[in-house]
DRENLO-472951 format. One line per 5 residues: number of its first residue (from 1); their letters; for each residue x, y, z of N, C-alpha, C. Coordinates in nm, 4 decimals, padded with zeros to 6 digits, m for minus. Example, Ala and Ser with C-alpha at 12.3 -4.5 7.8 and 13.67 -1.06 7.14 Angstrom:
% residues 2
1> as> 01.3190/m00.5690/00.7800/01.2300/m00.4500/00.7800/01.3200/m00.3300/00.7800 | 01.2850/m00.2250/00.7080/01.3670/m00.1060/00.7140/01.2900/00.0030/00.7870 .
END
This chain:
% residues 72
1> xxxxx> 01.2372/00.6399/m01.4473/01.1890/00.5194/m01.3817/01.0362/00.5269/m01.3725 | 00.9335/00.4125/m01.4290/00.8413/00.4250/m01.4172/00.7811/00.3736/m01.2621 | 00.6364/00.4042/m01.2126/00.5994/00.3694/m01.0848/00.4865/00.3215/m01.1008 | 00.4943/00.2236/m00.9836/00.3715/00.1748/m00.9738/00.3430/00.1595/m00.8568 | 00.1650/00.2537/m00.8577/00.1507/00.2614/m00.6836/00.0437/00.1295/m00.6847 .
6> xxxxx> 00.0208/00.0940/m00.5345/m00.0845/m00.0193/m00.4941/m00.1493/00.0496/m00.3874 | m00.2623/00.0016/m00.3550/m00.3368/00.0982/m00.2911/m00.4401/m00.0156/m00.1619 | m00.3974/m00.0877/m00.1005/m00.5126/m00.1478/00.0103/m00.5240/m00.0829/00.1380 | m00.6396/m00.1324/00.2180/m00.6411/m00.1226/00.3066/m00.5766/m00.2038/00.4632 | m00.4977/m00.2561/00.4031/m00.4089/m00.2929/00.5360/m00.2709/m00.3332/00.4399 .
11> xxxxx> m00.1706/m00.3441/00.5362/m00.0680/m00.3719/00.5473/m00.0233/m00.5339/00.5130 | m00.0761/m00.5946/00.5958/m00.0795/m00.7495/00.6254/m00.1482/m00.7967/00.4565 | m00.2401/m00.7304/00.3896/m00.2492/m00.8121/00.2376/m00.1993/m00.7812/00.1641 | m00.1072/m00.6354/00.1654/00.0121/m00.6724/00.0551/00.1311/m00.7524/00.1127 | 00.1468/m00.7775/00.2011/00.2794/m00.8071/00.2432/00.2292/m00.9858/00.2167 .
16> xxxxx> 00.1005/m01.0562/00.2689/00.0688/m01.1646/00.2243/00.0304/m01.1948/00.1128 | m00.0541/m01.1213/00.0227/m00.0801/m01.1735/m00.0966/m00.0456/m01.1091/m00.1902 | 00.0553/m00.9947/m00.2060/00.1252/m00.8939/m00.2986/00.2970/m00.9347/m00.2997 | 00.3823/m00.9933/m00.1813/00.4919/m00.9290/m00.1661/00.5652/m01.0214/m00.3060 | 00.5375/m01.0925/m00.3795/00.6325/m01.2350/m00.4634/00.5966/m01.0486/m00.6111 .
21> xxxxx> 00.4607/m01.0233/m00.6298/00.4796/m00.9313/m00.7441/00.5097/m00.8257/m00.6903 | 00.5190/m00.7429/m00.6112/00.6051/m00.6311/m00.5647/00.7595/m00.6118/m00.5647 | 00.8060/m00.7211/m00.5341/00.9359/m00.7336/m00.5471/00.9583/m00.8385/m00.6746 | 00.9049/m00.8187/m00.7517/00.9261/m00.8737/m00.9247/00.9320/m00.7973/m00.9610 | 00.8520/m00.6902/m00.9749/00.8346/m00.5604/m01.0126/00.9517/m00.4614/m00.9781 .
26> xxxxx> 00.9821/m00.4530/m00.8793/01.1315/m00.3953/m00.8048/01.2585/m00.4302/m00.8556 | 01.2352/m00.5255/m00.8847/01.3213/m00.6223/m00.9695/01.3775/m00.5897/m01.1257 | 01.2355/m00.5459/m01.1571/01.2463/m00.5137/m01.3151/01.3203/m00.3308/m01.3677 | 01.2719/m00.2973/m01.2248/01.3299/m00.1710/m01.2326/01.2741/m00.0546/m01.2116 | 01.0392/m00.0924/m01.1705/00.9893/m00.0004/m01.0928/01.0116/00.0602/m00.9545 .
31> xxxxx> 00.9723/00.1448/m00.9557/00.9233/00.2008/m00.8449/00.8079/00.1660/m00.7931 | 00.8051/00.1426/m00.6517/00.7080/00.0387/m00.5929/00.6551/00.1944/m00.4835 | 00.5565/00.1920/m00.5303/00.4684/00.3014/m00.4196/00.3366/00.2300/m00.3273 | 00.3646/00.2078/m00.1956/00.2511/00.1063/m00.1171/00.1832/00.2036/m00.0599 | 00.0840/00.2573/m00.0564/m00.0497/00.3214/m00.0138/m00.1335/00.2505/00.1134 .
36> xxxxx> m00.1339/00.2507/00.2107/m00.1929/00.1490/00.2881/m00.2346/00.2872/00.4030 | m00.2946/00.1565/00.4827/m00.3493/00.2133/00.6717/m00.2754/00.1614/00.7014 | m00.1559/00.2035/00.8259/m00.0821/00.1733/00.8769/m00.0936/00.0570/00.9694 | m00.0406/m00.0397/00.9778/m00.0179/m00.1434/01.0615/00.0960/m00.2171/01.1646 | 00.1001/m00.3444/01.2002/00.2287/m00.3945/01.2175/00.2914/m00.4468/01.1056 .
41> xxxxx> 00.2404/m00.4950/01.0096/00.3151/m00.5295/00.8689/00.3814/m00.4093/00.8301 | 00.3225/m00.3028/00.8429/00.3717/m00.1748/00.7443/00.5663/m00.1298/00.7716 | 00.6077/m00.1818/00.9007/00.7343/m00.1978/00.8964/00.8084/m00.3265/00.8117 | 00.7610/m00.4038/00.7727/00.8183/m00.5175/00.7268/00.8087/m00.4752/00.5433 | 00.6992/m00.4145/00.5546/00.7243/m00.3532/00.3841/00.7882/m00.2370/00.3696 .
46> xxxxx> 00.8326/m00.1637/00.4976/00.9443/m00.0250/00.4778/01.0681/m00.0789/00.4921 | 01.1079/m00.2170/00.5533/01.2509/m00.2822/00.5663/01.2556/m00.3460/00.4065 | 01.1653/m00.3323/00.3071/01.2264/m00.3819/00.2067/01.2029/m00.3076/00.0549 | 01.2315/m00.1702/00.1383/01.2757/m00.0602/00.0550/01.1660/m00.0314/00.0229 | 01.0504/m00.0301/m00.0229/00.9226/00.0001/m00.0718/00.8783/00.1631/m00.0513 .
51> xxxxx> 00.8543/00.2507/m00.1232/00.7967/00.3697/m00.0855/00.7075/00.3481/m00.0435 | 00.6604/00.4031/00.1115/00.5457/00.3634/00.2147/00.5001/00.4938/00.1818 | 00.3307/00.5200/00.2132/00.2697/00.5699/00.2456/00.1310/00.5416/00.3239 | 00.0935/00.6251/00.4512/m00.0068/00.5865/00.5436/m00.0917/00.6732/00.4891 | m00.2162/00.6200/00.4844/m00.3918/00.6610/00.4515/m00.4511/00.6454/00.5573 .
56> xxxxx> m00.5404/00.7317/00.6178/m00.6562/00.7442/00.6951/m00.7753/00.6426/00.6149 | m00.7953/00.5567/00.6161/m00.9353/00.4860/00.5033/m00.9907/00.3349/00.6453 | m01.1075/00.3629/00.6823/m01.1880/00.2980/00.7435/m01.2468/00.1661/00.6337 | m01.1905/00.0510/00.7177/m01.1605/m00.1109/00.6197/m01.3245/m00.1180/00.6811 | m01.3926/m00.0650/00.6991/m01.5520/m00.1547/00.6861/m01.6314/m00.0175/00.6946 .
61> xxxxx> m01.5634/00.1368/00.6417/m01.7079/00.2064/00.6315/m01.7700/00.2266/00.4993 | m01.8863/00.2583/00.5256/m01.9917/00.2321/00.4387/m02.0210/00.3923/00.3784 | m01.9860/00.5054/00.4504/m02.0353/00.6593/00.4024/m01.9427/00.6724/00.3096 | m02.0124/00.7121/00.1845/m01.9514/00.7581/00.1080/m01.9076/00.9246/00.0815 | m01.9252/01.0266/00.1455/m01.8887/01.1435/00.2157/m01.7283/01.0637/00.2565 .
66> xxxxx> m01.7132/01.0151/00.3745/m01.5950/01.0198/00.3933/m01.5181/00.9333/00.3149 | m01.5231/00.8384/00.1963/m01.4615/00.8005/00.1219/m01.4212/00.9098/00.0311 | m01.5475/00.9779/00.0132/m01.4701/01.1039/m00.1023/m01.3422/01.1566/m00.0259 | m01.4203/01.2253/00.1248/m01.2936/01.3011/00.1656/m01.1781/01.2197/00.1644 | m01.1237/01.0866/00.1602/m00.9799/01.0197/00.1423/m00.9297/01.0143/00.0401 .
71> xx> m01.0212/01.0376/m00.0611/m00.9786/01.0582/m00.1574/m00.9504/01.2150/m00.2170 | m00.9897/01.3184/m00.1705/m00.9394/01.4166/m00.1860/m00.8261/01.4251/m00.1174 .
END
């Protein structure tokens, strides 16, 4: 099974402007891997099977030091 991860910073814009190709994609027979900062959406995309994962990633910082470190 191939995968495909997505990667934002909140919850609430995949679930609003991702969820119609996420679950097309699910559909076809990927694996759906959601990468996010945890939210109140982030239950509404684990009730529809989605492999969740929570990130530490600051939605307005500017240091790039701690962007590396999230990404390590």
């Amino acid at each position: 099974m191939k995968t495909i991860t997505f990667i934002s910073n909140t919850s609430w814009s995949m679930y609003n402007f991702r969820l119609g190709v996420l679950k097309a994609l699910k559909k076809e027979g990927y694996k759906i891997v959601i990468i996010v900062l945890y939210d109140v959406w982030s239950e509404k995309l684990k009730k529809l099977e989605f492999d969740f994962y929570d990130i530490s990633i600051e939605r307005k910082g500017t240091d790039p030091i701690k962007d590396l470190m999230t990404l390590w």
